[in-house]
NUGU-542833 format. One line per 5 residues: number of its first residue (from 1); their letters; for each residue x, y, z of N, C-alpha, C. Coordinates in nm, 3 decimals. Example, Ala and Ser with C-alpha at 12.3 -4.5 7.8 and 13.67 -1.06 7.14 Angstrom:
<recs>
1 = as = 1.319:-0.569:0.780:1.230:-0.450:0.780:1.320:-0.330:0.780  1.285:-0.225:0.708:1.367:-0.106:0.714:1.290:0.003:0.787
</recs>
This chain:
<recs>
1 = xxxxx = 6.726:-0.743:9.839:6.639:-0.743:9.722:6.691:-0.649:9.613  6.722:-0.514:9.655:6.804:-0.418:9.613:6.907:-0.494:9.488  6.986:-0.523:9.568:7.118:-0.590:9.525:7.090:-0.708:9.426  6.965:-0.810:9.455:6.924:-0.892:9.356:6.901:-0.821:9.227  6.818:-0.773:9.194:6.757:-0.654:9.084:6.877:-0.617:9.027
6 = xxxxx = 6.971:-0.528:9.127:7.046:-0.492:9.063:7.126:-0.593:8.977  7.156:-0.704:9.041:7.253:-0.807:8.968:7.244:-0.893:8.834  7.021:-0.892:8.837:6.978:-0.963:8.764:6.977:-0.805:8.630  6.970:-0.665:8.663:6.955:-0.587:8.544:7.102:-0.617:8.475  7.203:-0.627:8.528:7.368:-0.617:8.509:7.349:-0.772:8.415
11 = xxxxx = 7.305:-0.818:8.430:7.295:-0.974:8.367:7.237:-0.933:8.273  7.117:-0.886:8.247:7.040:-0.871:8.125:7.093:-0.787:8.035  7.192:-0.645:8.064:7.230:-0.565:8.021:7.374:-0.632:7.902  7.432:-0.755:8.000:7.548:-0.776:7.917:7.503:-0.891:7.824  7.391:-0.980:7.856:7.308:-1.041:7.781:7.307:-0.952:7.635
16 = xxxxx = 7.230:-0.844:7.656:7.185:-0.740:7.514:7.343:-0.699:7.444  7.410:-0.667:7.562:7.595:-0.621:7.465:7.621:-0.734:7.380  7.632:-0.898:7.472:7.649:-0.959:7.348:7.588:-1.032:7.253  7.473:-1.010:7.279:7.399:-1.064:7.183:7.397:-0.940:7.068  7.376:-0.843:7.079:7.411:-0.705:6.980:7.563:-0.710:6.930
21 = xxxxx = 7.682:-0.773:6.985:7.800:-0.784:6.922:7.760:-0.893:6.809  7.743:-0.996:6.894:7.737:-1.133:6.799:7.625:-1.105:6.648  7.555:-1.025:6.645:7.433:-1.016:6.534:7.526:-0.925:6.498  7.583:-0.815:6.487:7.687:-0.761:6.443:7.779:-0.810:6.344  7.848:-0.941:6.418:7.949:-1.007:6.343:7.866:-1.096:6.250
26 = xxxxx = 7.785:-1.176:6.273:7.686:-1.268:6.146:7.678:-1.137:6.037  7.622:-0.991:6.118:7.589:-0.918:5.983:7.711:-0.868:5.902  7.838:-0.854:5.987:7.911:-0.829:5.915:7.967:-0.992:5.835  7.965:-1.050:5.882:8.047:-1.220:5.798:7.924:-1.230:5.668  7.794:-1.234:5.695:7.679:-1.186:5.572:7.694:-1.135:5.453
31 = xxxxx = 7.744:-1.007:5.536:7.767:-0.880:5.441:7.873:-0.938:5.326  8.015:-0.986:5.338:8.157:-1.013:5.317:8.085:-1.137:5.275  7.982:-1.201:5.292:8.034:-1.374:5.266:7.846:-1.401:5.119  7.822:-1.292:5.108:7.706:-1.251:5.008:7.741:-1.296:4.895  7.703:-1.346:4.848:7.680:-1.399:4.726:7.667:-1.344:4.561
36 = xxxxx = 7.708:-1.303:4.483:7.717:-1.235:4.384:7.754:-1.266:4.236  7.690:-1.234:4.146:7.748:-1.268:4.005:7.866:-1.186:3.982  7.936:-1.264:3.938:8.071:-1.188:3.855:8.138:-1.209:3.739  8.123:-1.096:3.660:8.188:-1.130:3.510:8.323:-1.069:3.537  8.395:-1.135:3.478:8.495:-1.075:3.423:8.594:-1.043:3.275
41 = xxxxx = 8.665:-0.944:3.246:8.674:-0.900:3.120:8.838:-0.896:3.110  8.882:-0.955:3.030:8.998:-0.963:2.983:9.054:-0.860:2.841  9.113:-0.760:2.886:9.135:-0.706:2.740:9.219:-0.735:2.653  9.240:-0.853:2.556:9.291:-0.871:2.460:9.350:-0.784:2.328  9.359:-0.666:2.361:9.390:-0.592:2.229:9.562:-0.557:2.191
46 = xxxxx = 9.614:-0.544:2.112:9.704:-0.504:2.138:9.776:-0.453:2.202  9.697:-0.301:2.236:9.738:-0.227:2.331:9.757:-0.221:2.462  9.714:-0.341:2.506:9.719:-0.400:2.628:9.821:-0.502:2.663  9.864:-0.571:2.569:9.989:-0.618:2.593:10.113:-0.562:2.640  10.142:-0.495:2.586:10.262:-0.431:2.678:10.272:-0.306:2.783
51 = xxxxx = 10.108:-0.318:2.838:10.047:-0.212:2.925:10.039:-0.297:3.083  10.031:-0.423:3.064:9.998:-0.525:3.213:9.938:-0.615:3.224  9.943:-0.697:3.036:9.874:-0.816:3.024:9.888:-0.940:3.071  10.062:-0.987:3.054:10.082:-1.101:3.146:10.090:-1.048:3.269  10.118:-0.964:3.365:10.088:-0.942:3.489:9.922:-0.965:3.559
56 = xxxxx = 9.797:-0.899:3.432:9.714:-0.904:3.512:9.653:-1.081:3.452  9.673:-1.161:3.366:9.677:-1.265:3.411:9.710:-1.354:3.495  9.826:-1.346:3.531:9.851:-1.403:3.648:9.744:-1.331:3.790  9.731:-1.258:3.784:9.633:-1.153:3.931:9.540:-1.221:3.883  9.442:-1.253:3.769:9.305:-1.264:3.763:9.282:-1.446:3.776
61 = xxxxx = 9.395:-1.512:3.778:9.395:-1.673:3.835:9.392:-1.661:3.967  9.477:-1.614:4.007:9.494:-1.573:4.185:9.315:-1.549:4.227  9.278:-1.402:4.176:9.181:-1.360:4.164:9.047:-1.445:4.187  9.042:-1.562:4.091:8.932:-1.616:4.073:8.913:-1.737:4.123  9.041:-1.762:4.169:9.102:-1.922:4.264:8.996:-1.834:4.376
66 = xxxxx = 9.051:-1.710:4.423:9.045:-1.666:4.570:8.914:-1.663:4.591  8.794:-1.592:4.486:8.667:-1.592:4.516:8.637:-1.744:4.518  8.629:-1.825:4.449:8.577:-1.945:4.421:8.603:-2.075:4.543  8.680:-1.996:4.625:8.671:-2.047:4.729:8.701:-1.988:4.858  8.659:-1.885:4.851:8.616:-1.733:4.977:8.741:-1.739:5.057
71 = xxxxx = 8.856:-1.730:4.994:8.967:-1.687:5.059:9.001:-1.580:5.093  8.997:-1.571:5.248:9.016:-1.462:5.309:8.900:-1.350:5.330  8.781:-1.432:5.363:8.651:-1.363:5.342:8.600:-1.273:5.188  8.673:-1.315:5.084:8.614:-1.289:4.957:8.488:-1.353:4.940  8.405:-1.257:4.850:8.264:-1.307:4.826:8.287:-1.385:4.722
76 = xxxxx = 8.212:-1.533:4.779:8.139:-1.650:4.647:8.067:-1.634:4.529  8.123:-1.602:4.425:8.020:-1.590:4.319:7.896:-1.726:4.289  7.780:-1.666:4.288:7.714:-1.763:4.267:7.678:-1.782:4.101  7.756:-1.691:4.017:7.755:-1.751:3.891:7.900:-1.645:3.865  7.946:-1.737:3.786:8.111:-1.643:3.675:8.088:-1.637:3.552
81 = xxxxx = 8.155:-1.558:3.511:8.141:-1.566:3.301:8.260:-1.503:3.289  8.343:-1.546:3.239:8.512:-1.465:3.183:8.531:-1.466:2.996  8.466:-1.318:2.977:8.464:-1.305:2.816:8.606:-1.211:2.836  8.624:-1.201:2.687:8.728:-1.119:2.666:8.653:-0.971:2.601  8.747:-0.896:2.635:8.673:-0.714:2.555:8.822:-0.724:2.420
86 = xxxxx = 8.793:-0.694:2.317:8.854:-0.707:2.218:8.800:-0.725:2.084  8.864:-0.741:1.979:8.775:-0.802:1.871:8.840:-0.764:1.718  8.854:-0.876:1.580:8.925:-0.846:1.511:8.830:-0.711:1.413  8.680:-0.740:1.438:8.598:-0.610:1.355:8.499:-0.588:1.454  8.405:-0.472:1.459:8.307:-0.433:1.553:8.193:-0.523:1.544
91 = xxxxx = 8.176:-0.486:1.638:8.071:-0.606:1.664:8.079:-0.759:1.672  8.164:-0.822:1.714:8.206:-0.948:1.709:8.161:-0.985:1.789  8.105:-1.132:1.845:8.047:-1.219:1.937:8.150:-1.262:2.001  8.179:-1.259:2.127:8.303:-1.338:2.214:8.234:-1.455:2.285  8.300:-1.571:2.331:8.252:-1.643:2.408:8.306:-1.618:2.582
96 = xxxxx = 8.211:-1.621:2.681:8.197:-1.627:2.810:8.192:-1.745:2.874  8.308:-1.766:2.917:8.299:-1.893:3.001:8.260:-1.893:3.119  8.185:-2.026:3.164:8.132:-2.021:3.241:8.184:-2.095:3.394  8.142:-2.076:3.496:8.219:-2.114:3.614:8.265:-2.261:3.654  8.174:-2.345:3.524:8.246:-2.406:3.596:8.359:-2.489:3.481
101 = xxxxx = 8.409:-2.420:3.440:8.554:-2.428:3.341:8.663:-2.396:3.427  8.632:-2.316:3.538:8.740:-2.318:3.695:8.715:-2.368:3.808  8.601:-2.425:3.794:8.602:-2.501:3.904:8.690:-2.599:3.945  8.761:-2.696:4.065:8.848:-2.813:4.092:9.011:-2.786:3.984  8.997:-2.653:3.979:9.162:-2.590:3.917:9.243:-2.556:4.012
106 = xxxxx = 9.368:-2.571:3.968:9.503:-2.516:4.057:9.448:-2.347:3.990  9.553:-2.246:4.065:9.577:-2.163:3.980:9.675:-2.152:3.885  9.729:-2.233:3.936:9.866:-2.255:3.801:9.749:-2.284:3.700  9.674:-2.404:3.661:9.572:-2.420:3.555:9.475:-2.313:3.466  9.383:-2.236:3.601:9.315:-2.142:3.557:9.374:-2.056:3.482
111 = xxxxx = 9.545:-1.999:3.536:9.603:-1.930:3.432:9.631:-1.948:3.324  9.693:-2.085:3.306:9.698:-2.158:3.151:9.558:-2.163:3.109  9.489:-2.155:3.152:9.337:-2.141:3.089:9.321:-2.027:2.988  9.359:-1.967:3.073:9.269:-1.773:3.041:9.408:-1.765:2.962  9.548:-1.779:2.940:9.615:-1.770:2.849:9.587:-1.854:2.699
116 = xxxxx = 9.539:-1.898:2.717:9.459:-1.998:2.610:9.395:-1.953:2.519  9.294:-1.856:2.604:9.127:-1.878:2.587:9.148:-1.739:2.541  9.228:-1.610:2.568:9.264:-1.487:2.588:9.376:-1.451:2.514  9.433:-1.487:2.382:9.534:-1.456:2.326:9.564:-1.277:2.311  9.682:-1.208:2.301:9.646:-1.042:2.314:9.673:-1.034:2.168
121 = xxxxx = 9.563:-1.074:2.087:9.570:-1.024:1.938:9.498:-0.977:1.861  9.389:-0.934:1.902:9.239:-0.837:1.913:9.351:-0.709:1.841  9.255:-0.642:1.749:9.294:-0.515:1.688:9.209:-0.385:1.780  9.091:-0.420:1.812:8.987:-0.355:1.852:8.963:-0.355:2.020  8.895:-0.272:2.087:8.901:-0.252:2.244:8.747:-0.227:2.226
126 = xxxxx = 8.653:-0.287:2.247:8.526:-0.236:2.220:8.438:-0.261:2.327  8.456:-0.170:2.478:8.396:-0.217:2.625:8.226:-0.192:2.613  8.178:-0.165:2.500:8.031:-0.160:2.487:7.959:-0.299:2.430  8.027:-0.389:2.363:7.974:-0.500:2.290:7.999:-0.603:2.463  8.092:-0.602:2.523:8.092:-0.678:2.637:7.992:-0.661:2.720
131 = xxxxx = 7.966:-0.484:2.763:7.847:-0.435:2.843:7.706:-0.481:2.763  7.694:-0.518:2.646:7.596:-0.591:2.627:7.561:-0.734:2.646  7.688:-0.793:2.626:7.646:-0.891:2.680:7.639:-0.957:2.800  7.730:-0.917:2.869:7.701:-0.916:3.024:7.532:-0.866:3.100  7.473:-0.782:3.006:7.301:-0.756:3.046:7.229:-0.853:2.974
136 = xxxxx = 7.251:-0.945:2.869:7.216:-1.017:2.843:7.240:-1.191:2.897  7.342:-1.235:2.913:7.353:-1.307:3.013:7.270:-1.322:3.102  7.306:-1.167:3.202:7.234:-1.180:3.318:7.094:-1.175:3.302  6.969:-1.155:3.199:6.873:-1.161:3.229:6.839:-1.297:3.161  6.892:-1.341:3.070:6.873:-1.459:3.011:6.860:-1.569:3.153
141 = xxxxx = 6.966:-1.557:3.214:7.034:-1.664:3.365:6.930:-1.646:3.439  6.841:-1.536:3.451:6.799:-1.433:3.568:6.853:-1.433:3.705  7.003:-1.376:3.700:7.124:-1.329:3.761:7.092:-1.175:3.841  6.963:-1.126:3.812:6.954:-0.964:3.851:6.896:-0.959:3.996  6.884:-1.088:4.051:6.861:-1.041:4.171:6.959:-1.047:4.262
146 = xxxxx = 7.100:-1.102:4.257:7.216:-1.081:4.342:7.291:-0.979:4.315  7.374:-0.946:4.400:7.431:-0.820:4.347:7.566:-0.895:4.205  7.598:-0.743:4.093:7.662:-0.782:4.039:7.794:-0.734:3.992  7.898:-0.759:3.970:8.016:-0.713:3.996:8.104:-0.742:3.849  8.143:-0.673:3.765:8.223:-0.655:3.704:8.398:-0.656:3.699
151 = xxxxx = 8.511:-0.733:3.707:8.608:-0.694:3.708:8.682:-0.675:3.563  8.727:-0.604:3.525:8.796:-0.588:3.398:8.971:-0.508:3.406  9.022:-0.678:3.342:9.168:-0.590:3.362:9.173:-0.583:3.167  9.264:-0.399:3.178:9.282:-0.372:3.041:9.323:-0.194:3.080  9.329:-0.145:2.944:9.471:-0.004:3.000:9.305:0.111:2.982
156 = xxxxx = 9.200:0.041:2.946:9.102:0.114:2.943:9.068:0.228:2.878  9.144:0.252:2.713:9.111:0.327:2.636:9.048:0.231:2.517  8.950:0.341:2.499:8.840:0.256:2.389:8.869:0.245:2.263  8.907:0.115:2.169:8.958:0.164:2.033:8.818:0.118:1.944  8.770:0.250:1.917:8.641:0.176:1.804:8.629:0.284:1.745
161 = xxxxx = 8.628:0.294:1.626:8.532:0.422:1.546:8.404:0.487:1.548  8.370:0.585:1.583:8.292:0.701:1.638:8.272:0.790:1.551  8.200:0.829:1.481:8.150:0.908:1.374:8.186:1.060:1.386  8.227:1.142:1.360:8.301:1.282:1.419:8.394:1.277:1.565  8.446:1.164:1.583:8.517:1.164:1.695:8.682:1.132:1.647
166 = xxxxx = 8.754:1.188:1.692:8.917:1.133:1.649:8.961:1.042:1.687  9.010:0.923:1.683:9.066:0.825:1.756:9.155:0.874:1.857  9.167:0.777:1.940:9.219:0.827:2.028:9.216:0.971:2.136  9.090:0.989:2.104:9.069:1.147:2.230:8.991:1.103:2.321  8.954:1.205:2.395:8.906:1.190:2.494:8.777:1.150:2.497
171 = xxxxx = 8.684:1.276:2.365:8.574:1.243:2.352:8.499:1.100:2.304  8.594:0.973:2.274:8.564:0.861:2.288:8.527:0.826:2.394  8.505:0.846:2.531:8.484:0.781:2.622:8.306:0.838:2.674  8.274:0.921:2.610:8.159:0.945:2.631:8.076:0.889:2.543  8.106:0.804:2.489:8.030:0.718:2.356:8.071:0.598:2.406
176 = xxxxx = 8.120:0.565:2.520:8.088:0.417:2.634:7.945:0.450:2.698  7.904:0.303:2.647:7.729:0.328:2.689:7.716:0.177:2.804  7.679:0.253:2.925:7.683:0.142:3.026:7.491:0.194:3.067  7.436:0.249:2.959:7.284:0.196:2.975:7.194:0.079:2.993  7.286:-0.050:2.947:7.206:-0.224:2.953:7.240:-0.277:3.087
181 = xxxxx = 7.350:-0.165:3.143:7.382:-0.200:3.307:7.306:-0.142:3.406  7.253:-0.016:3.375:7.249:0.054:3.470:7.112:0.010:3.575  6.976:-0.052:3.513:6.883:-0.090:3.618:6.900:-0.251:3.582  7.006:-0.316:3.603:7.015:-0.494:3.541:6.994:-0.513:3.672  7.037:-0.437:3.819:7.059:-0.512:3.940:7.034:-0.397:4.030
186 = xxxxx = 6.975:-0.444:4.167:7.002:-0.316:4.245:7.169:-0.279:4.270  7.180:-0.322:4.261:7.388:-0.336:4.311:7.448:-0.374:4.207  7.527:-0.319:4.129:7.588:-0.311:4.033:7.771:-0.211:4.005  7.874:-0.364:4.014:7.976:-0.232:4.041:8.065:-0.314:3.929  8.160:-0.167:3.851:8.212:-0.202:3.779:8.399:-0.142:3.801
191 = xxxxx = 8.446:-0.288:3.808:8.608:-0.225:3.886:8.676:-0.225:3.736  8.795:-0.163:3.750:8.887:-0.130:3.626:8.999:-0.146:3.661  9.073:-0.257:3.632:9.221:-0.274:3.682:9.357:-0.248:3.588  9.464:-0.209:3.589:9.534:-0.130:3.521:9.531:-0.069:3.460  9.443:0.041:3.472:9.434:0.142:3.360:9.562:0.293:3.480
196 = xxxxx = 9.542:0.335:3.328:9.646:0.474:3.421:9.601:0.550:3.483  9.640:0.672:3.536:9.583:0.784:3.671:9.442:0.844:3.543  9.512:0.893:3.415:9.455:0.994:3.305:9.326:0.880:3.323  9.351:0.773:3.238:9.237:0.672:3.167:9.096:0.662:3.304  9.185:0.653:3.418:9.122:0.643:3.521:8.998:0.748:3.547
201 = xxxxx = 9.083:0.885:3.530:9.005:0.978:3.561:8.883:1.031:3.420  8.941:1.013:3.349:8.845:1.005:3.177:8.691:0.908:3.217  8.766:0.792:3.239:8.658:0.717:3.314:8.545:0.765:3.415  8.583:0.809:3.519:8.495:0.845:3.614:8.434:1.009:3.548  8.519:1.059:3.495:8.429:1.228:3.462:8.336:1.254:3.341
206 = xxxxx = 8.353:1.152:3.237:8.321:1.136:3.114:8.243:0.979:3.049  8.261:0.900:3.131:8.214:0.812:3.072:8.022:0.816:3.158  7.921:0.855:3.052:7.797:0.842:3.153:7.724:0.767:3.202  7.667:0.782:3.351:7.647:0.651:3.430:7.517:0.745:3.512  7.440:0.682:3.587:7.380:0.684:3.683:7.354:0.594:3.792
211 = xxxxx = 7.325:0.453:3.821:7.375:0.384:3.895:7.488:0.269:3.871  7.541:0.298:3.766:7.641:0.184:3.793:7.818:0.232:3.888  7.814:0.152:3.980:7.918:0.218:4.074:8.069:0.168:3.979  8.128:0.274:3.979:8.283:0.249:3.937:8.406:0.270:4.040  8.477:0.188:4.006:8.598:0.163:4.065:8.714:0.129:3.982
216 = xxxxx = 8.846:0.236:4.003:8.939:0.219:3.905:9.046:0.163:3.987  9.188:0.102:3.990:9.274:0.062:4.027:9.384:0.086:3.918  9.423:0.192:3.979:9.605:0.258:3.888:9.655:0.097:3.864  9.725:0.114:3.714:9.851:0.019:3.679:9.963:0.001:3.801  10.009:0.091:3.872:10.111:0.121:3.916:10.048:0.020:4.064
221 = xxxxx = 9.959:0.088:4.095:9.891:-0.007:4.250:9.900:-0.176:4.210  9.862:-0.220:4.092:9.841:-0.316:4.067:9.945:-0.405:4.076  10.065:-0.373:4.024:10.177:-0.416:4.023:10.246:-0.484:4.143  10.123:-0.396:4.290:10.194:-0.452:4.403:10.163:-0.538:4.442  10.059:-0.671:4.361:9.994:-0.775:4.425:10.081:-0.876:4.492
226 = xxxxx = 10.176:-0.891:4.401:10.269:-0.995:4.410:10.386:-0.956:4.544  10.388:-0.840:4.528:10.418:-0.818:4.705:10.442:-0.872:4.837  10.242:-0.894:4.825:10.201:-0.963:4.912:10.165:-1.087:4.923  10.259:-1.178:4.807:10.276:-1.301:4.851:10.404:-1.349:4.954  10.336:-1.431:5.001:10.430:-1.519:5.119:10.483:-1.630:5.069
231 = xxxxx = 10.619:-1.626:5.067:10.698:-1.722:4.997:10.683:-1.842:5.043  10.629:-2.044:5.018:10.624:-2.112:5.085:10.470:-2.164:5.168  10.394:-2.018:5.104:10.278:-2.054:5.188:10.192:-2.093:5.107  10.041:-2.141:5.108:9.998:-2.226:4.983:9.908:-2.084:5.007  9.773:-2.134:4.911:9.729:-2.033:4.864:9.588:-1.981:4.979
236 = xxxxx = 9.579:-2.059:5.035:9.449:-2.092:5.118:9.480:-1.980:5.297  9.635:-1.992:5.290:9.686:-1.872:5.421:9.777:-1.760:5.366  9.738:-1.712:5.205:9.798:-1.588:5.193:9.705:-1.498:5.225  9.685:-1.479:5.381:9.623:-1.375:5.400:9.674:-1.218:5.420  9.775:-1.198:5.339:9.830:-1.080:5.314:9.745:-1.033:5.155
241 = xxxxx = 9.747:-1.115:5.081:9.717:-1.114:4.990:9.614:-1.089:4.941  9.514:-1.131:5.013:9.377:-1.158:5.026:9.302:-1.056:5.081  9.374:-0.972:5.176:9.307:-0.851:5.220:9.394:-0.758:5.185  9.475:-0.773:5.034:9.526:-0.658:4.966:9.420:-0.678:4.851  9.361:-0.808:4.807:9.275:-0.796:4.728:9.097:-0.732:4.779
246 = xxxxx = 9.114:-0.733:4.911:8.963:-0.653:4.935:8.987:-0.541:4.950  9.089:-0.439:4.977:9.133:-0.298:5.014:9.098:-0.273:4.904  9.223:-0.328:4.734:9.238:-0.241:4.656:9.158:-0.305:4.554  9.118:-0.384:4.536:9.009:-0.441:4.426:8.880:-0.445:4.456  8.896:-0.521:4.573:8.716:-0.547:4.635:8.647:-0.416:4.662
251 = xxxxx = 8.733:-0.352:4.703:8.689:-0.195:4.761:8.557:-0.205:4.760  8.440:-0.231:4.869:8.261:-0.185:4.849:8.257:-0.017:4.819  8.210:-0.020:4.722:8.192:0.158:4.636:8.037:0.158:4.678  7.992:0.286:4.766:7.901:0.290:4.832:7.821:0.390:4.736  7.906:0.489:4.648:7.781:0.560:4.572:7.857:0.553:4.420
256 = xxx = 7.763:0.570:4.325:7.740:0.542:4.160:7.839:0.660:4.121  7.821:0.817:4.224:7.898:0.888:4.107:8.040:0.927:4.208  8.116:0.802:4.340:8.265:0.824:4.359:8.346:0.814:4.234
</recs>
């Protein structure tokens, strides 16, 4: 009888191990396979052209091929918008395209798209007229209840005029107002792709925030996407690639002021 008991607790016990593994893995495949709005921002300005513009075009086709069809456990956006940050005078209206202008695309296409749609001839860098409209969008859509995610490739210095401020200093970056972001979503993250170590760090110490989570990605890191392609392989098993894009892009940023 002893020995029964015992055999039937040993049963129940590995019963609970895997049933506690398996709810584990749903929560982790959940977690990774969540659903999310994502804008993204193209910086068109001059100064971005010869900083990592045709490079991060090509990354942001890759990029948006890869979410749009959860390659390599990338999260599905359940809505896209790809405006550009730029502009020939302040305050200019950009258009945001919408997801499904990439939908049933090669990436060879999507890139000729966003080369299109994204010319680098913007005089102006103005990341506050975008942060408005990206809070507008999203409440217009009513987009604020998934989480929401920002990617923006650009060298991430602000060119706009500032009333006692010098062009080009530092103290421009504290006159980036990410206030129309900050309660749009409970989850709210904003990544920065090729900007430099300096721009990077200007960013995180100076630009003011309270919940919006930031994430920067050095020029220099960026450069290594293409790396991790596999020569020959289509796009659907570059899984080198794909979990170089969740390390160094996807990165989950767990608090507002890393």
């Amino acid at each position: 009888m002893n020995s029964l008991r015992s055999a039937t607790a040993a049963s129940l016990v590995s019963a609970a191990i895997l049933l506690a593994a398996a709810a584990g893995c749903d929560l982790q495949a959940s977690e990774r396979k969540a659903a999310m709005t994502l804008f993204v921002g193209v910086d068109v300005s001059g100064s971005f052209k010869n900083a990592g513009y045709d490079d991060a075009l090509t990354f942001l086709a890759h990029y948006i091929y890869g979410h749009l069809h959860e390659l390599g456990g990338l999260a599905p956006p359940k809505a896209l918008f790809v405006g550009s940050i730029g502009g020939k005078k302040p305050g200019e209206p950009k258009t945001f395209h919408p997801i499904h202008d990439f939908q049933g695309k090669t990436i060879e296409q999507i890139e000729t798209e966003l080369r299109t749609w994204f010319p680098p001839s913007d005089t102006l860098t103005d990341f506050n007229l975008f942060f408005q409209e990206v809070a507008r969008i999203a409440k217009e859509r009513n987009l604020v209840l998934a989480p929401i995610t920002m990617i923006v490739v650009t060298d991430g210095v602000p060119d706009v005029v500032e009333p006692g401020v010098k062009p080009g200093s530092q103290g421009l970056y504290a006159h980036i107002n990410l206030n129309p972001l900050e309660y749009l979503a409970r989850n709210i993250t904003l990544r920065l792709a090729y900007v430099s170590p300096n721009v990077g760090d200007h960013w995180r110490k100076n630009v003011p925030r309270d919940r919006v989570r930031l994430w920067t990605v050095d020029r220099e890191v960026m450069k290594g996407w293409k790396d991790q392609m596999q020569p020959g392989v289509d796009a659907a098993h570059q899984d080198r690639l794909w979990k170089w894009v969740q390390d160094n892009v996807d990165y989950r940023v767990r608090s507002a002021k890393l």
